[in-house]
Backbone as JSON, one array per atom type, in Angstrom:
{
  "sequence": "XXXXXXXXXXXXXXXXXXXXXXXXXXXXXXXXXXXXXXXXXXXXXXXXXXXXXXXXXXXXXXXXXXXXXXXXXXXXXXXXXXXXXXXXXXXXXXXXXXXXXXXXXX",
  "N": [[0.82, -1.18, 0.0], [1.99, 1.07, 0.83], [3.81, 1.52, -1.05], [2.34, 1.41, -3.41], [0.77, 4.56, -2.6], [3.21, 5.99, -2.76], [4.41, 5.73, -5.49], [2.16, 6.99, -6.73], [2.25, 9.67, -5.93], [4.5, 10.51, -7.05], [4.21, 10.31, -9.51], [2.57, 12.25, -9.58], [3.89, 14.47, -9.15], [5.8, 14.42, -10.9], [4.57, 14.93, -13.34], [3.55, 16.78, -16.56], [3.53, 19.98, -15.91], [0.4, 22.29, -16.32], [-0.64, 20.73, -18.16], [-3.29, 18.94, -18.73], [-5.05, 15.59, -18.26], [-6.28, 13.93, -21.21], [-9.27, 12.72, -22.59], [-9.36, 9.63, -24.02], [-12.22, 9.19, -25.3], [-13.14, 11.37, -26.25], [-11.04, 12.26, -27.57], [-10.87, 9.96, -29.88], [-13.05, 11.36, -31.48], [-12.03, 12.86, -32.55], [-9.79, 12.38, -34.67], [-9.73, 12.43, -37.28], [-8.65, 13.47, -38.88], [-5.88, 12.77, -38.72], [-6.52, 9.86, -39.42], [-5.68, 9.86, -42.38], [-2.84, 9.43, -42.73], [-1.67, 8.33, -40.52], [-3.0, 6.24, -39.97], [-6.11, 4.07, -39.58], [-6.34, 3.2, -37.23], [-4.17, 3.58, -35.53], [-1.91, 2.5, -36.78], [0.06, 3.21, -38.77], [0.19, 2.88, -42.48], [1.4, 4.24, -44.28], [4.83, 4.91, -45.37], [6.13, 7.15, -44.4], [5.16, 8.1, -42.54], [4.83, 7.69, -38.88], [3.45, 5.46, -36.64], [0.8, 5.6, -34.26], [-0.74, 4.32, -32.5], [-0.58, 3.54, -29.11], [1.11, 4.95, -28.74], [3.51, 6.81, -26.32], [1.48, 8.57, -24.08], [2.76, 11.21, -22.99], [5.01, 12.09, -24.44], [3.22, 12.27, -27.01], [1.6, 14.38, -26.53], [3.79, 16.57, -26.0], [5.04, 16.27, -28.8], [2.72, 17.02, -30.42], [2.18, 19.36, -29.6], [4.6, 20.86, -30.08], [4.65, 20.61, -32.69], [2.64, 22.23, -33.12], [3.44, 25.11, -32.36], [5.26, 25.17, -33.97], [7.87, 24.95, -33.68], [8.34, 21.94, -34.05], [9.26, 20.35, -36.83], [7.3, 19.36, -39.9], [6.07, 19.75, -42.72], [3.37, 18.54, -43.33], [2.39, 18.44, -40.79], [2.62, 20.34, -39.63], [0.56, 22.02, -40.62], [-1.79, 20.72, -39.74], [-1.85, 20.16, -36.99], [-1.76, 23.21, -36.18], [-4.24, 24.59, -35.69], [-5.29, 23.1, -33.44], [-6.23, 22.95, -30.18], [-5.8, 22.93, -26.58], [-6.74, 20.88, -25.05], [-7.68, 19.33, -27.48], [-5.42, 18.27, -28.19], [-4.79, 16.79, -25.94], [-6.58, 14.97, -25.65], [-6.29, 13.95, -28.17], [-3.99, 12.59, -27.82], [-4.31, 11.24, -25.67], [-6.05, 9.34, -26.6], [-4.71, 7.64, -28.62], [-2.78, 6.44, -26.87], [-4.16, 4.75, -25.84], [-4.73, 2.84, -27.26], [-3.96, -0.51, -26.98], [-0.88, -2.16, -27.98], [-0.01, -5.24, -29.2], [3.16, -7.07, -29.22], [4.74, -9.1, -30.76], [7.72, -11.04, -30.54], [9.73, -12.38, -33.48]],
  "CA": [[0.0, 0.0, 0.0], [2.94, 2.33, 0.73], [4.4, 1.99, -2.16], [1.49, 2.14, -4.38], [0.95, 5.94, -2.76], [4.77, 6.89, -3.71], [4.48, 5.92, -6.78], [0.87, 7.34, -7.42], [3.17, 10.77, -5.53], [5.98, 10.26, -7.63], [3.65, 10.41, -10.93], [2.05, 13.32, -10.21], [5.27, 15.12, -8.86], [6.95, 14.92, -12.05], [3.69, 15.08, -14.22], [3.84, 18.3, -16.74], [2.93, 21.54, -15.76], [-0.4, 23.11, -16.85], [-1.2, 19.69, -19.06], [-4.1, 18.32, -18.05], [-4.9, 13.98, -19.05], [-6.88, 14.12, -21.96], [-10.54, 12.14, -22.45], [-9.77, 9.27, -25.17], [-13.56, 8.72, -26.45], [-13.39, 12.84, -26.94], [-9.72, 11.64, -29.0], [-11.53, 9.35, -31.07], [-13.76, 11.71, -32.23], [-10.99, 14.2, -33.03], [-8.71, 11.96, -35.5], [-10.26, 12.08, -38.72], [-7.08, 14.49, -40.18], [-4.84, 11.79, -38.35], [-6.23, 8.81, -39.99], [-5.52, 9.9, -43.53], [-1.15, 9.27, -43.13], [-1.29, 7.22, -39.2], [-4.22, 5.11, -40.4], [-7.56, 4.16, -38.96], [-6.0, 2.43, -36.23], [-3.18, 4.08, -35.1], [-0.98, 2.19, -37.46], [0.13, 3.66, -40.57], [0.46, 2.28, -43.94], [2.84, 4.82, -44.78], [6.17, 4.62, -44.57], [6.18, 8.79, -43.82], [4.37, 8.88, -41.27], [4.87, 6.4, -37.12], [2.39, 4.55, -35.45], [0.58, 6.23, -33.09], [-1.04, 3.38, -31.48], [0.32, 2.68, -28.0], [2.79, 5.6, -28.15], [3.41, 7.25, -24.83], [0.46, 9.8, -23.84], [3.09, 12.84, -22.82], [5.25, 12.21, -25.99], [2.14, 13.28, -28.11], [1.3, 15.93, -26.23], [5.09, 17.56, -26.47], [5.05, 16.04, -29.93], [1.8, 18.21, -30.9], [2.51, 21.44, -29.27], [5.79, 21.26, -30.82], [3.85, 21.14, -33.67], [1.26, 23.56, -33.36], [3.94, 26.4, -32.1], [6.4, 26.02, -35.06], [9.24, 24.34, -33.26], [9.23, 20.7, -34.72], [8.84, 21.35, -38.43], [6.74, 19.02, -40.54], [5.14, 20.53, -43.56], [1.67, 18.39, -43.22], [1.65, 18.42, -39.08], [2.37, 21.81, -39.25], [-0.57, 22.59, -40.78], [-2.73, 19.95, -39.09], [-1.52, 20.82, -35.82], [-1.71, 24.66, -35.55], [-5.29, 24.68, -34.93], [-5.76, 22.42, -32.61], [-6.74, 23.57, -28.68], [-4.5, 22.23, -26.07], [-7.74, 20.1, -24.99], [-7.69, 18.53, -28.69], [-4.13, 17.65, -28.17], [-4.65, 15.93, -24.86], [-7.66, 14.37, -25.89], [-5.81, 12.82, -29.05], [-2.8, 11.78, -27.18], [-5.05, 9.84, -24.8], [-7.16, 8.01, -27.53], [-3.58, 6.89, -29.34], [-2.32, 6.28, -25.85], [-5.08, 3.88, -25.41], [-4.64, 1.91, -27.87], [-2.99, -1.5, -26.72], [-0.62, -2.93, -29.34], [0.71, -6.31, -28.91], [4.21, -6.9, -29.6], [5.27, -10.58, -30.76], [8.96, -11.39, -31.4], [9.87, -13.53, -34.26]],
  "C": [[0.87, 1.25, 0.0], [3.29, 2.65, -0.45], [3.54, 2.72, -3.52], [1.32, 3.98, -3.96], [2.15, 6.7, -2.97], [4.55, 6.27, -4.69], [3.33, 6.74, -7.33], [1.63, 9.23, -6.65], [4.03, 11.53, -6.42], [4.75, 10.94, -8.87], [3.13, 11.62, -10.87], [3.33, 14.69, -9.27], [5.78, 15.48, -10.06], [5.22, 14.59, -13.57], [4.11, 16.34, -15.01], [3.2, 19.08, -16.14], [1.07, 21.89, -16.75], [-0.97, 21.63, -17.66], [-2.4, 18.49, -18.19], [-4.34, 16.46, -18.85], [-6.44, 14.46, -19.63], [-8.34, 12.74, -22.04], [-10.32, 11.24, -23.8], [-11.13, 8.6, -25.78], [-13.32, 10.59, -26.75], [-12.33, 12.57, -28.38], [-10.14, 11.38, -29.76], [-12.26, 10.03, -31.8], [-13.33, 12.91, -33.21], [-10.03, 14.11, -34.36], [-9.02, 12.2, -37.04], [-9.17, 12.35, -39.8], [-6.08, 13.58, -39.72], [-4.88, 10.79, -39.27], [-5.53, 9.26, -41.59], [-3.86, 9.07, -43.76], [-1.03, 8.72, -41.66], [-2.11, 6.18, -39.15], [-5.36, 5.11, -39.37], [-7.77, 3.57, -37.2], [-5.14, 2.46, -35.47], [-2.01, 3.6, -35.96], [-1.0, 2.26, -38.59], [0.48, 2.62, -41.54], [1.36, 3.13, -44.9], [3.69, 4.92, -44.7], [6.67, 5.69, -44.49], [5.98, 8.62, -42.89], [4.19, 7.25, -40.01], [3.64, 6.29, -37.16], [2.77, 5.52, -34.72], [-0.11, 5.45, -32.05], [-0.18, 3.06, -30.42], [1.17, 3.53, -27.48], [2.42, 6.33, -26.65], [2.54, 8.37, -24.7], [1.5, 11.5, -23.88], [3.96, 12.8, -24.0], [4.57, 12.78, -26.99], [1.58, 14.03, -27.67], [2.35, 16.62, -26.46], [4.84, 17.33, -28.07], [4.17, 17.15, -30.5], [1.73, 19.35, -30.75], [3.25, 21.56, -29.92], [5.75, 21.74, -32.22], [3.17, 22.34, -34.38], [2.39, 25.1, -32.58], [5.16, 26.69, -33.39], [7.77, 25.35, -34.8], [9.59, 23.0, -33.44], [8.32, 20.69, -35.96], [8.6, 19.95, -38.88], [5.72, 19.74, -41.65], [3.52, 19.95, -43.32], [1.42, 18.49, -41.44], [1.55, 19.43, -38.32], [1.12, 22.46, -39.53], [-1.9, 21.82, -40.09], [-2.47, 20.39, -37.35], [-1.85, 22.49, -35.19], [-2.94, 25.05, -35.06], [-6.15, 24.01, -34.13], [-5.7, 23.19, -30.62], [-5.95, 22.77, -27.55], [-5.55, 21.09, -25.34], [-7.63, 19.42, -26.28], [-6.34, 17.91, -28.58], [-4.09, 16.24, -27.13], [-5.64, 14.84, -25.1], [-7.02, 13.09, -27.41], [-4.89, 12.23, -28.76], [-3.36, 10.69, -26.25], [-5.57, 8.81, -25.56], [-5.68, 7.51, -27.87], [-2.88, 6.02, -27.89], [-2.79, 4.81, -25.29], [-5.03, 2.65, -25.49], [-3.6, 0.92, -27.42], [-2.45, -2.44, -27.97], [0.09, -3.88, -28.64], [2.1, -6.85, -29.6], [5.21, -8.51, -29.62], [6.59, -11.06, -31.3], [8.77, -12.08, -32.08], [9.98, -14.81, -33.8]]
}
């Protein structure tokens, strides 16, 4: 029991700043400009554009701000990104977040 409350301490100790955890059924309803080049499922079919299934929740939140302010340069995520609300961000980082991918060595 101890430990579980330091760690549940610990997590929101070093949580970000100001970023609140995003709602993934709101996510899901947000992706539509995602699926086109990360696919319908979080996993692309392009070989441009990662899997977003599974990836780490605060990764795609830095990932998308970074985006939407100009500071990690993609020509299409720049423009998909810039008008998104920092609620749309959190909200799509949770739905991708969600997603459990299973990972079977050879």
């Amino acid at each position: 029991m101890k430990l579980a409350i330091a760690l549940a301490a610990t997590l929101i100790a070093f949580a970000p700043a100001g970023v609140e955890a995003g709602d993934a059924r709101a996510g899901r309803q947000k992706i539509t400009a995602c699926q086109a080049c990360h696919g319908l499922d979080g996993l692309s079919k392009n070989p441009e554009a990662p899997n977003l299934a599974g990836q780490v929740e605060d990764y795609l939140v830095r990932s998308l701000t970074a985006y939407r302010s100009g500071e990690r340069k993609n020509e299409s995520m720049n423009i998909v990104a810039k008008d998104l609300s920092d609620a749309d961000i959190a909200d799509v980082a949770a739905y991708y977040a969600a997603i459990q991918v299973d990972v079977l060595p050879p």
